[in-house]
KEVO-745895 format. One record per residue (C-alpha): x, z, y. Coordinates in steps of 0.25 Angstrom, whole numbers, padded with zeros to 4 digits, always signed. Example, Ala and Ser with C-alpha at 12.3 -4.5 7.8 and 13.67 -1.06 7.14 Angstrom:
2
+0049+0031-0018;+0055+0029-0004;
This chain:
276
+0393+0455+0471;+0389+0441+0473;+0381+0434+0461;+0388+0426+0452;+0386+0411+0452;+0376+0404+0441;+0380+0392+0435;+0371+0387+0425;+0378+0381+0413;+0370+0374+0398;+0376+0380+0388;+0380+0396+0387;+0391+0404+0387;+0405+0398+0384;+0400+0386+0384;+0409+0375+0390;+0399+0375+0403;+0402+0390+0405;+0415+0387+0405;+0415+0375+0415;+0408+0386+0424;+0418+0395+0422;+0428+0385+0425;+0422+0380+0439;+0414+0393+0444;+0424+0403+0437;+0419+0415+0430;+0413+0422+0438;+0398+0416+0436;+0385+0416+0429;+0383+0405+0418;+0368+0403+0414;+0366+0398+0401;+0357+0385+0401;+0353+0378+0387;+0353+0365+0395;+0358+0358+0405;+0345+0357+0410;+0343+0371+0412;+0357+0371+0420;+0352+0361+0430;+0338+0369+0431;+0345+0383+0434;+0353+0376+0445;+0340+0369+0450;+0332+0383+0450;+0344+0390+0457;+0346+0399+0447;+0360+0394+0445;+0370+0389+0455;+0378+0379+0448;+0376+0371+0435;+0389+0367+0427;+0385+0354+0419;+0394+0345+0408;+0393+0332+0413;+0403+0326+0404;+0413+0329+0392;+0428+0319+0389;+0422+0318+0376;+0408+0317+0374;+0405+0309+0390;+0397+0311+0400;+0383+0322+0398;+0373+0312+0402;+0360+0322+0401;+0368+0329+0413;+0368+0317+0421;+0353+0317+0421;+0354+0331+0424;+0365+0328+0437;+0352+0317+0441;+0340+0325+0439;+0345+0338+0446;+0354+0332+0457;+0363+0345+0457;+0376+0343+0465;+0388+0343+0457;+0400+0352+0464;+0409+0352+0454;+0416+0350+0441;+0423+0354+0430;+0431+0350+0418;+0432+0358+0406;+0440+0355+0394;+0433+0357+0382;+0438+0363+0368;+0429+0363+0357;+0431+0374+0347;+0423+0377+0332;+0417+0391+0336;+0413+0400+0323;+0408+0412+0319;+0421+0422+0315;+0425+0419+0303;+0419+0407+0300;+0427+0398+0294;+0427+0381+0297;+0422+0380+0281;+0410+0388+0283;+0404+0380+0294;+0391+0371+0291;+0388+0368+0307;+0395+0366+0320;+0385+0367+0334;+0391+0363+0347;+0385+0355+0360;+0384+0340+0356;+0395+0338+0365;+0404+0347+0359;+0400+0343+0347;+0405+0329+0352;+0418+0334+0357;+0422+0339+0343;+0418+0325+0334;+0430+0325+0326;+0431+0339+0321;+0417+0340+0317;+0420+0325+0309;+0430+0332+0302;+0418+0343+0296;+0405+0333+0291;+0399+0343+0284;+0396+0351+0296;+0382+0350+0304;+0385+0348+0319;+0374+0354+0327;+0371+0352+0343;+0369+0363+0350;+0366+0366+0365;+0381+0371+0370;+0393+0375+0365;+0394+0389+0367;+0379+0390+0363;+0381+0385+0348;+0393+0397+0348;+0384+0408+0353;+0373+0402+0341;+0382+0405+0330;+0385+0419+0334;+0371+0422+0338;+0365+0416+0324;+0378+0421+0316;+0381+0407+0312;+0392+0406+0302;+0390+0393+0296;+0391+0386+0310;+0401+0383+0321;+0401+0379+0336;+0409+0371+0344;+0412+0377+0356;+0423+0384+0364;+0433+0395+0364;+0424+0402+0374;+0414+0401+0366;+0421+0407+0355;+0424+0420+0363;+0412+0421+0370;+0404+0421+0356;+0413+0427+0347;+0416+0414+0338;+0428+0410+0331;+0434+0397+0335;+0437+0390+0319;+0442+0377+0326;+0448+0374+0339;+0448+0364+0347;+0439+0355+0340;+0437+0344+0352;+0440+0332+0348;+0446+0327+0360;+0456+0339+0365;+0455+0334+0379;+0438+0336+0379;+0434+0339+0394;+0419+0342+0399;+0418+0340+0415;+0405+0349+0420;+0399+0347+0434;+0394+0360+0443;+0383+0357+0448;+0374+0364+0461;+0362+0364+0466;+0366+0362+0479;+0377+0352+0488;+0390+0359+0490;+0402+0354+0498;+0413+0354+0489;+0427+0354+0497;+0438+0342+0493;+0427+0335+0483;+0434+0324+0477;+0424+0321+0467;+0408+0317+0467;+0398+0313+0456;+0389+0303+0462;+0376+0295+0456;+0370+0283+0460;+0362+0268+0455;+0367+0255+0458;+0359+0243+0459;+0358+0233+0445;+0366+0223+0453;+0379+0218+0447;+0390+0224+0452;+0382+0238+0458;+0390+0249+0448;+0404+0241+0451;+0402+0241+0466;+0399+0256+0466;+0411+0260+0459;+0419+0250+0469;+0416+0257+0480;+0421+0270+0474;+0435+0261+0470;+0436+0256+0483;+0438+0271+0490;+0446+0276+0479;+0435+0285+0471;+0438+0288+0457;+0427+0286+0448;+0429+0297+0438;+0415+0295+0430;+0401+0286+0429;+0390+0288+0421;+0377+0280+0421;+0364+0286+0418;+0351+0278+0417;+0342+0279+0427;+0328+0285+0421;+0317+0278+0419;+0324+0264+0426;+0330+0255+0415;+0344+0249+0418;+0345+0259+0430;+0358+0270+0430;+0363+0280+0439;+0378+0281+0439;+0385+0295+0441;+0399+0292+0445;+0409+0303+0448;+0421+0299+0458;+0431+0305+0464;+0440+0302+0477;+0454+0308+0483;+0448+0307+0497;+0434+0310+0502;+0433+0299+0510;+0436+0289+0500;+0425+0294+0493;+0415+0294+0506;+0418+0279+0507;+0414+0276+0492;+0401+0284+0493;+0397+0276+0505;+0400+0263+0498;+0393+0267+0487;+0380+0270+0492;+0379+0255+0496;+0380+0252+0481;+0369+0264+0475;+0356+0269+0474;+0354+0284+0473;+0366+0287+0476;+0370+0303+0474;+0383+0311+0475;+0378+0322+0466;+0391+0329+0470;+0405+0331+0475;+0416+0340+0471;+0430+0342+0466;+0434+0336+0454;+0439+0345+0443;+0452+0341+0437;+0451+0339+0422;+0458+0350+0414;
């Protein structure tokens, strides 16, 4: 019996990185729990697990930027994606009634995701929690009965909660897109996606003539994100994602690009996940 493969997820079980996981590995694999995203990239780095599935960014709340720094610091290779629509549920200790709750705990993203529900209840204390799943798992564990998670139906089954309110996203079409990440190059077959970074020079004109080059040969720009380059004022590294209908297209802009960057990096290429 071969040994199942570990993909090293922050948050625990049921939680929406579990479930991204599930839907690019399938079931049959072994999750590790990580409190961090950190300790996700540490595992993979160690070799203790093969892939690491990382949130990069959400429809609602935009782009995780502490996971860019991670994407730099590492250098993992990015082999995949996926998109995963979210659906925010009130999740209670049965019987608990919506009048007998004092505090609501959730991942500050989720927390985000559901602004206008929790406007409409001032009177409860929000609290930031590390994961989704894991502010479930705390009220059953601690017997909370004053005190309600956000999280998902899986999370609801998995721990035994009641869901009191469904659906409490305040935007119904609220996606998260996760990236797979190895610790090794692999040739992916048909990529017609890549996540690329890079500096440009402070000259006038250096992002625009980047992004030219990608027009010029038909490559869709899907995302840019600038981060700031540490310690190095007025300096940024760009993350562009672009995608192309043929390969050679894409070959072409690449080679015009590097006349116009300094470290230049394709920190992977891959098949772009349609959105659900």
């Amino acid at each position: 019996m071969s040994e199942k493969i570990k993909i090293a997820i922050q948050g625990v079980k049921a939680s929406f990185h579990e479930e991204a996981a599930y839907k690019y590995f399938g079931r049959d694999i072994e999750t590790l729990e990580c409190e961090s995203f950190k300790k996700t990239c540490e595992l993979l780095k160690q070799g203790k697990a093969d892939y690491v599935v990382m949130a990069i960014e959400n429809s609602i709340a935009g782009s995780i930027l502490p996971n860019y720094n991670l994407l730099r610091d590492y250098r993992f290779h990015i082999i995949g994606e996926v998109h995963l629509n979210i659906q925010q549920h009130l999740l209670a200790l049965p019987g608990t009634k919506l009048s007998d709750i004092k505090f609501v705990e959730s991942h500050p993203i989720a927390i985000r995701q559901c602004d206008e529900f929790l406007s409409e209840h001032p009177d409860w204390t929000i609290k930031e929690g590390m994961d989704t799943a894991a502010c479930a798992k705390k009220i059953v564990e601690e017997k909370l009965t004053n005190t309600a998670a956000i999280a998902s139906e899986a999370a609801a089954k998995v721990y035994g909660l009641e869901i009191i309110e469904k659906r409490i996203e305040t935007n119904k079409k609220n996606s998260t897109r996760f990236l797979i990440l190895s610790n090794e190059v692999q040739e992916i077959k048909n990529a017609n996606k890549a996540s690329l970074s890079f500096q440009t020079s402070h000259a006038i004109g250096a992002l625009a003539a980047v992004l030219q080059c990608f027009a010029e040969q038909n490559v869709n720009l899907s995302k840019i994100q600038s981060m700031p380059v540490v310690g190095r004022r007025n300096e940024y590294d760009f993350y562009v994602d672009v995608e192309w209908k043929k390969q050679a297209d894409y070959d072409a802009a690449i080679r015009k690009v590097l006349k116009h960057t300094v470290n230049f990096s394709i920190m992977g290429e891959y098949l772009k996940n349609e959105k659900i």
